[in-house]
MDTraj code that builds the backbone (N, CA, C; nanometers):
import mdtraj as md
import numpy as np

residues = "UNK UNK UNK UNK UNK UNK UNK UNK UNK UNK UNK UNK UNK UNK UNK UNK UNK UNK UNK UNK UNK UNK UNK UNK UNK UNK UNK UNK UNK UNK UNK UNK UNK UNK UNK UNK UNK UNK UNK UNK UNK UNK UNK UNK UNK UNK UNK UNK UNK UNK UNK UNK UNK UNK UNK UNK UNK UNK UNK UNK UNK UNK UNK UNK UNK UNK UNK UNK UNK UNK UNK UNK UNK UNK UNK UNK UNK UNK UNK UNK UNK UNK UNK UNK UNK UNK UNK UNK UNK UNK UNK UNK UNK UNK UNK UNK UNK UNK UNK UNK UNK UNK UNK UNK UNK UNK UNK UNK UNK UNK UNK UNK UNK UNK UNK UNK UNK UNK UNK UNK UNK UNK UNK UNK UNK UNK UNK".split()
xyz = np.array([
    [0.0838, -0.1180, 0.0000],
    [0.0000, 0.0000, 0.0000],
    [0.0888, 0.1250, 0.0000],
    [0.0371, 0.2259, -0.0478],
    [0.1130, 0.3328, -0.0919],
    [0.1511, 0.4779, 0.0251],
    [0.2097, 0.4832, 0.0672],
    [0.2384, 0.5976, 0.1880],
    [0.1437, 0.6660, 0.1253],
    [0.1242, 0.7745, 0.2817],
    [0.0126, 0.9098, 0.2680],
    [0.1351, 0.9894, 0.1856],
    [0.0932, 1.0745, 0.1631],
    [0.1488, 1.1885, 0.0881],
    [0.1484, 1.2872, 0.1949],
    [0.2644, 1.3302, 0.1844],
    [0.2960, 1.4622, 0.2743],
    [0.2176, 1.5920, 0.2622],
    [0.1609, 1.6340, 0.1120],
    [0.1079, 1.7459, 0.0416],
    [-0.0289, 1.6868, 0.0206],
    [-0.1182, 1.7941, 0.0379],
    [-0.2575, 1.7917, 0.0367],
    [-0.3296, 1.8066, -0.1282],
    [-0.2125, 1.9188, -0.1600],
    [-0.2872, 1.8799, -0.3448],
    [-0.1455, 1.9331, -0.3719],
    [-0.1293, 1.9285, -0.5126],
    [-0.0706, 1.9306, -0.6314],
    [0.0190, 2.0739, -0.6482],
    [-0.1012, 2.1438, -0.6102],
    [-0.0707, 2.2989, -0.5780],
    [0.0802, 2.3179, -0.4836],
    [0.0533, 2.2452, -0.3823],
    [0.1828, 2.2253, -0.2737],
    [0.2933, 2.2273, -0.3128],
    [0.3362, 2.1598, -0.4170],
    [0.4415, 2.1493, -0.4890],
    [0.4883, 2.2155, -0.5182],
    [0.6518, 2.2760, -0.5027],
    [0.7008, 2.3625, -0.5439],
    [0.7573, 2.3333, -0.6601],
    [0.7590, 2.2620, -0.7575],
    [0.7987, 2.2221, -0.8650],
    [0.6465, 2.2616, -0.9299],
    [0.5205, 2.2276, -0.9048],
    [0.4195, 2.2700, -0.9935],
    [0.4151, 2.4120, -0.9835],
    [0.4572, 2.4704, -0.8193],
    [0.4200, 2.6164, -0.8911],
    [0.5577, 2.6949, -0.9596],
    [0.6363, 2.6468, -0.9585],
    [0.7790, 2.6570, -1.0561],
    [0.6890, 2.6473, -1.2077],
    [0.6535, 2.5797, -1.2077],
    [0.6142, 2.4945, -1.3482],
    [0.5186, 2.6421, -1.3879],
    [0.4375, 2.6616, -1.3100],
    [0.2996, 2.7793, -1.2832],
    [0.3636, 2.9047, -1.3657],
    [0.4851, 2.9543, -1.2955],
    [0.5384, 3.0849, -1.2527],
    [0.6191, 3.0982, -1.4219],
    [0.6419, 2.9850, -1.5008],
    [0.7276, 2.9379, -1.6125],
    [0.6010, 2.9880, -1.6942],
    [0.5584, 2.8985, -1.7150],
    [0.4235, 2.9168, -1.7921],
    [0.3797, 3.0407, -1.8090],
    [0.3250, 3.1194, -1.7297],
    [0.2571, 3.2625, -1.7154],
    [0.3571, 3.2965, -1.8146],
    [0.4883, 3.3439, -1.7285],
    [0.5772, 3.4122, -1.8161],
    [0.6342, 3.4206, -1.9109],
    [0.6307, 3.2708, -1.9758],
    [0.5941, 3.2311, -2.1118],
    [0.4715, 3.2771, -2.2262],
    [0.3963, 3.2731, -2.1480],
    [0.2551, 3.3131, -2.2088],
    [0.2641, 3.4938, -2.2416],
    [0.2831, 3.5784, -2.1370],
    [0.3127, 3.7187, -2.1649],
    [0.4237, 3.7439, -2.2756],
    [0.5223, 3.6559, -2.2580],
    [0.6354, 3.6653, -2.3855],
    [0.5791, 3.7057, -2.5627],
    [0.5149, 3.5590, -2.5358],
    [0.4495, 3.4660, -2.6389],
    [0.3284, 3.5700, -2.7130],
    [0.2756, 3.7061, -2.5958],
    [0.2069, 3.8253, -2.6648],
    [0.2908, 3.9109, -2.7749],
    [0.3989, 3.9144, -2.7655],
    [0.4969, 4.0072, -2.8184],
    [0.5300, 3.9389, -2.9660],
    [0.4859, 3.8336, -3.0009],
    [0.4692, 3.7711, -3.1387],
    [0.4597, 3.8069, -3.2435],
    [0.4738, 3.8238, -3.3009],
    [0.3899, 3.8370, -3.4458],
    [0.2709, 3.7785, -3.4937],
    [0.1472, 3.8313, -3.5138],
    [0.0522, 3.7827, -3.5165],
    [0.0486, 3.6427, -3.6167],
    [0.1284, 3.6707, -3.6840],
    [0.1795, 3.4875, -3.8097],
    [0.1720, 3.4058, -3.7586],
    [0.2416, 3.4089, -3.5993],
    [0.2799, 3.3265, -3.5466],
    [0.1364, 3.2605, -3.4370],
    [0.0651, 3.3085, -3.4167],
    [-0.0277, 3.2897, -3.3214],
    [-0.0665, 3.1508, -3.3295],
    [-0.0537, 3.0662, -3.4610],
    [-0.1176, 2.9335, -3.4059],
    [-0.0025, 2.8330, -3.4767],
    [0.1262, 2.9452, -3.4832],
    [0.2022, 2.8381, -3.4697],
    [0.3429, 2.8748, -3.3956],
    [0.4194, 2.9127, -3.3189],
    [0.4997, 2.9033, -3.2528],
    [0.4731, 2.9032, -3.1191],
    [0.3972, 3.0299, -3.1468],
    [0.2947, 3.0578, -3.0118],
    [0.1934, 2.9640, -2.9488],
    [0.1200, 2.9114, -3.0101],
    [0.0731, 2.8187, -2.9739],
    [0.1314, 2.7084, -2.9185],
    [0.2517, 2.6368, -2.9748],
    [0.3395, 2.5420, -2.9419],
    [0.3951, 2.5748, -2.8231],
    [0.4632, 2.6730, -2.7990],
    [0.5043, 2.7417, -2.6981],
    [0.3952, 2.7140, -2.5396],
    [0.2967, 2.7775, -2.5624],
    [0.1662, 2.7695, -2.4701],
    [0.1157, 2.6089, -2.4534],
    [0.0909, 2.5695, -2.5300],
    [0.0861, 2.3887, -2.5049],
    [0.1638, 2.3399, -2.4543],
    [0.3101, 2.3349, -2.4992],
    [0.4204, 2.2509, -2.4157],
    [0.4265, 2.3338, -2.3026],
    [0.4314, 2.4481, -2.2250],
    [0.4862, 2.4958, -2.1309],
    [0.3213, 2.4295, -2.0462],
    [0.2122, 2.4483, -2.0516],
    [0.0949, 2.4193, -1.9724],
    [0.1432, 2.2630, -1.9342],
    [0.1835, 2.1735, -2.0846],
    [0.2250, 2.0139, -2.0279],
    [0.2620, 2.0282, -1.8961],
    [0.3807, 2.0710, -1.8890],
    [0.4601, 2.0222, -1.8065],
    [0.4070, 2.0605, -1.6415],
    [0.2995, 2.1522, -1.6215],
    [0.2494, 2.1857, -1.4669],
    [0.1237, 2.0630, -1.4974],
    [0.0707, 2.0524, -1.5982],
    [-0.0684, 1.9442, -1.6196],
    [0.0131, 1.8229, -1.5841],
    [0.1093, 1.7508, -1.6454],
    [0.1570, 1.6235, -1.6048],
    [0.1846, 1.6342, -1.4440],
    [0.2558, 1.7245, -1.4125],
    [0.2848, 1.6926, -1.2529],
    [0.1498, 1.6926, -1.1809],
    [0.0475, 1.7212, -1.2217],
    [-0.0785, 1.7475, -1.1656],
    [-0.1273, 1.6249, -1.1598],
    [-0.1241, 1.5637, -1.2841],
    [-0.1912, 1.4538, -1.3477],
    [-0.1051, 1.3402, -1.2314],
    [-0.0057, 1.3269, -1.2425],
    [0.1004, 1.2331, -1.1767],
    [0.0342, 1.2058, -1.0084],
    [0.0404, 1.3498, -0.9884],
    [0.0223, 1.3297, -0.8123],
    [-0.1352, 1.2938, -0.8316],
    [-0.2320, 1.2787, -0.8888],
    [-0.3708, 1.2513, -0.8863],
    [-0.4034, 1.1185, -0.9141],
    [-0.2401, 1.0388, -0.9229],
    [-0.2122, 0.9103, -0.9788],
    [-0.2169, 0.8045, -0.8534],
    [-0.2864, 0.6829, -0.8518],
    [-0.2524, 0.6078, -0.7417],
    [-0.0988, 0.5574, -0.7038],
    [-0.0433, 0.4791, -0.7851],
    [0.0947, 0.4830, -0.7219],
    [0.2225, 0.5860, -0.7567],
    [0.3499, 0.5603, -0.6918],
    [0.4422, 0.6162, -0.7707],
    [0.4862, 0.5842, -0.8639],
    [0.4688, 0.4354, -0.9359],
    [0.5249, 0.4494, -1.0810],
    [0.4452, 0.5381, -1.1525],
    [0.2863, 0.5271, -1.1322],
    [0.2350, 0.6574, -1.2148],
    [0.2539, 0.7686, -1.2149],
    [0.2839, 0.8037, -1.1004],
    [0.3626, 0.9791, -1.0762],
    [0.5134, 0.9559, -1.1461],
    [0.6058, 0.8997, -1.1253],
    [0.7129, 0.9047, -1.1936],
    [0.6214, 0.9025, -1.3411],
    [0.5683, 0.8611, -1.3905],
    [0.5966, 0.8485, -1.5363],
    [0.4967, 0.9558, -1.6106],
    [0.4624, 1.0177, -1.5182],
    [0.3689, 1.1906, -1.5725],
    [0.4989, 1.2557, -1.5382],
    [0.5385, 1.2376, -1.4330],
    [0.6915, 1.3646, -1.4277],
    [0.8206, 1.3691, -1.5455],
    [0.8141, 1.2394, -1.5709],
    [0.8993, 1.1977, -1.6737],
    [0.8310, 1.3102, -1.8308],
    [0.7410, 1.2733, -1.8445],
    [0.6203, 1.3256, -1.9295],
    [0.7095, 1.4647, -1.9183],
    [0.6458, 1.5507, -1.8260],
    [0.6553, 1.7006, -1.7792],
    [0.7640, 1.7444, -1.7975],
    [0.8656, 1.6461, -1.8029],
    [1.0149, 1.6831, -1.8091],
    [1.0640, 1.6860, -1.9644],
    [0.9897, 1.6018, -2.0506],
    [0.9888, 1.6114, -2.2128],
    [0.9057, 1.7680, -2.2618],
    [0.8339, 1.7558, -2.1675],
    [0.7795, 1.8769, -2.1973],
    [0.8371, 2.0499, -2.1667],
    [0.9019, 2.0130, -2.0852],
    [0.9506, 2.1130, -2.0263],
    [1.1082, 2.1277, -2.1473],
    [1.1783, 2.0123, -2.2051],
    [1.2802, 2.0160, -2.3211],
    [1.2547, 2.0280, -2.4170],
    [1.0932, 2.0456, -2.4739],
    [1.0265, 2.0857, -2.5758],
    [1.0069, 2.2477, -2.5920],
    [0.9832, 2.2931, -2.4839],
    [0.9476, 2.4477, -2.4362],
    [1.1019, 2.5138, -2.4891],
    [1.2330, 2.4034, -2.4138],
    [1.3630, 2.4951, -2.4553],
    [1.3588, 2.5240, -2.5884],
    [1.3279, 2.3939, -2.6761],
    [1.3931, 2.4050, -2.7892],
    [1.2621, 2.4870, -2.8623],
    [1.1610, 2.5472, -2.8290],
    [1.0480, 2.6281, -2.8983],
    [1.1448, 2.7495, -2.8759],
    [1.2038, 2.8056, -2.7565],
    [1.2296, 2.9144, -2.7506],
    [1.3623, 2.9179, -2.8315],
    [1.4061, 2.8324, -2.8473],
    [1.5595, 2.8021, -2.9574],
    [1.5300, 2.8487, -3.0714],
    [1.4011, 2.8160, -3.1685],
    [1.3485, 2.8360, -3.2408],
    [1.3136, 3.0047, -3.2644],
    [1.2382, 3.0385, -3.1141],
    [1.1865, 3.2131, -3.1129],
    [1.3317, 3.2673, -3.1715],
    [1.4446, 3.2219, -3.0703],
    [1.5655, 3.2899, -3.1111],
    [1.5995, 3.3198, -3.2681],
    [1.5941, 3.2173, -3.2844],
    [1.6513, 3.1453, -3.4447],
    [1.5899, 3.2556, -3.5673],
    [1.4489, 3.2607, -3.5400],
    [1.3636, 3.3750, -3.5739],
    [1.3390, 3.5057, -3.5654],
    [1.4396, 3.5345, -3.4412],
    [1.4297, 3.7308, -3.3587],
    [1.3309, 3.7191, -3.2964],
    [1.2315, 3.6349, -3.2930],
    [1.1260, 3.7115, -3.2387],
    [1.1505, 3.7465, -3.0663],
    [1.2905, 3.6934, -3.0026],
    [1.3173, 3.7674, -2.8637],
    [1.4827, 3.7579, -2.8921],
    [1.5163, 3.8368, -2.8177],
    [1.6648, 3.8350, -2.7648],
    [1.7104, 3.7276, -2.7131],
    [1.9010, 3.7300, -2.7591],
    [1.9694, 3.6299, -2.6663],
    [1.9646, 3.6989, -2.5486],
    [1.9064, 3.7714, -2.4719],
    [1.8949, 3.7815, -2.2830],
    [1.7967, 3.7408, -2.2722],
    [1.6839, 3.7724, -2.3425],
    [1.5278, 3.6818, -2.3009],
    [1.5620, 3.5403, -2.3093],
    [1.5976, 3.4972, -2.4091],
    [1.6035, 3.3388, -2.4112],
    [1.6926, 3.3224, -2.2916],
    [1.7713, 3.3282, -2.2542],
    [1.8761, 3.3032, -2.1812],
    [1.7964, 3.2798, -2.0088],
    [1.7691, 3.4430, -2.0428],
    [1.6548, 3.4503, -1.9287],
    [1.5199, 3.3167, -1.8730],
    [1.5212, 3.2811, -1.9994],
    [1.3692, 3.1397, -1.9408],
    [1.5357, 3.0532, -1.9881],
    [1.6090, 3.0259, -2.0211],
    [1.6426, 2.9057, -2.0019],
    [1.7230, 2.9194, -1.8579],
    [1.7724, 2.9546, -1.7894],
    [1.8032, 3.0052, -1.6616],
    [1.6846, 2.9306, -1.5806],
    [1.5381, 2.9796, -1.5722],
    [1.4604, 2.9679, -1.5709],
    [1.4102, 2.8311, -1.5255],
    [1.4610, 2.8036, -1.6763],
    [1.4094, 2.6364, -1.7483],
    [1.5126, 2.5345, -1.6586],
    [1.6176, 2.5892, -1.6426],
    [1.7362, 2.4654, -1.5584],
    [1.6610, 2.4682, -1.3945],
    [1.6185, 2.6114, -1.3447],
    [1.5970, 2.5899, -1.2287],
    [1.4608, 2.4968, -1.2174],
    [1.3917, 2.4842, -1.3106],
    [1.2586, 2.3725, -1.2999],
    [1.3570, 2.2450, -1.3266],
    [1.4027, 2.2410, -1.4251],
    [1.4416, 2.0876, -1.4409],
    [1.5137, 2.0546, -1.3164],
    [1.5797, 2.0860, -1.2336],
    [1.6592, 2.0551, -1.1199],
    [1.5302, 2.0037, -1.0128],
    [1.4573, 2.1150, -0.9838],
    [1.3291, 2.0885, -0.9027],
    [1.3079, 1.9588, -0.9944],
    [1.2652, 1.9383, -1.0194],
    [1.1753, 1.8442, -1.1728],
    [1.2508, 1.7114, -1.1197],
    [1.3799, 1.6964, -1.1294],
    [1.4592, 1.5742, -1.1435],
    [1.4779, 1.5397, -0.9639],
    [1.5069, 1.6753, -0.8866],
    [1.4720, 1.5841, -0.7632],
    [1.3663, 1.5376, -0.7365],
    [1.2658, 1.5921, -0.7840],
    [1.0890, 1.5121, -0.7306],
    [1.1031, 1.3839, -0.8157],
    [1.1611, 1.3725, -0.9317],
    [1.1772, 1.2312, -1.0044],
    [1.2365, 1.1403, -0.9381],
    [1.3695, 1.1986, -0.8578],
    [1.4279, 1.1153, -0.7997],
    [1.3980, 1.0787, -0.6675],
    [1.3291, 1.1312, -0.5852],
    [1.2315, 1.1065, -0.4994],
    [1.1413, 0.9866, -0.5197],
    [1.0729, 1.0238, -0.6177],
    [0.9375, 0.9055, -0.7208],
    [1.0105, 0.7577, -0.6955],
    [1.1591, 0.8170, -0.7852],
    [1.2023, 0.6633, -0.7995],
    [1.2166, 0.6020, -0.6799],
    [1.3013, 0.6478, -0.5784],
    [1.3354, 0.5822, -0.4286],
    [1.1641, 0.5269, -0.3713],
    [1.0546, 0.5881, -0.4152],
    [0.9596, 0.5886, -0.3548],
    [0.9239, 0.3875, -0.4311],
    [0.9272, 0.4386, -0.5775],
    [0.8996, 0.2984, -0.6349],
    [0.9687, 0.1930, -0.6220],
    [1.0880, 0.2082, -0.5709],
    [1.1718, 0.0373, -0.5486],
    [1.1519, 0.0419, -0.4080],
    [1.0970, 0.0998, -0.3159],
    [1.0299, 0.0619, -0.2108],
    [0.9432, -0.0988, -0.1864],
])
top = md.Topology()
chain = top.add_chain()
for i, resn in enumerate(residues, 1):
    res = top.add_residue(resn, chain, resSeq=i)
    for name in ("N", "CA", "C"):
        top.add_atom(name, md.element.get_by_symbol(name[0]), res)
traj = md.Trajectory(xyz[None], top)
């Protein structure tokens, strides 16, 4: 049987609201577009960055920990999808090398959060 959980919801998580705080500020970026772009960089952008707080959501709403490991795993593709969208913004002008730099800065401090809650998951599953 599966330990209680320390955290009451999902929200608790400081990796989801990492994930939260990414997103938003992604999304305000993602205004500064070019309207061309609205249902396609931009959009991509806004989908993968939402993944990655929805999987950790999804994960902890999961009965065991292999299912939470393997939405975090998820969140974490998602979250290397988001880099390489903004690789792309670059590639294009549509932001600066300090903005990009800026969310990938950003982007390492989630993946770090990200990979200890993974690595947590795992110790939890060979339990």
């Amino acid at each position: 049987m599966e330990e209680s959980k320390s955290y009451k919801s999902f929200t608790d998580l400081d990796v989801w609201k990492k994930a939260r705080t990414f997103k938003n500020e992604l999304f305000q970026l993602t205004r500064s577009f070019p309207s061309s772009e609205k249902y396609r960089l931009e959009d991509q952008i806004i989908r993968s960055s939402r993944s990655i707080g929805s999987n950790i959501a999804e994960g902890y709403g999961r009965f065991t920990y292999k299912d939470q490991l393997h939405f975090c795993m998820q969140a974490r593709g998602s979250l290397f999808e988001t880099i390489n969208h903004l690789i792309d913004a670059l590639d294009c002008q549509f932001i600066t090398e300090d903005i990009q730099r800026k969310f990938n800065d950003q982007a390492n401090d989630l993946e770090k959060l990200l990979n200890g809650y993974i690595a947590w998951l795992k110790t939890m599953v060979s339990k």
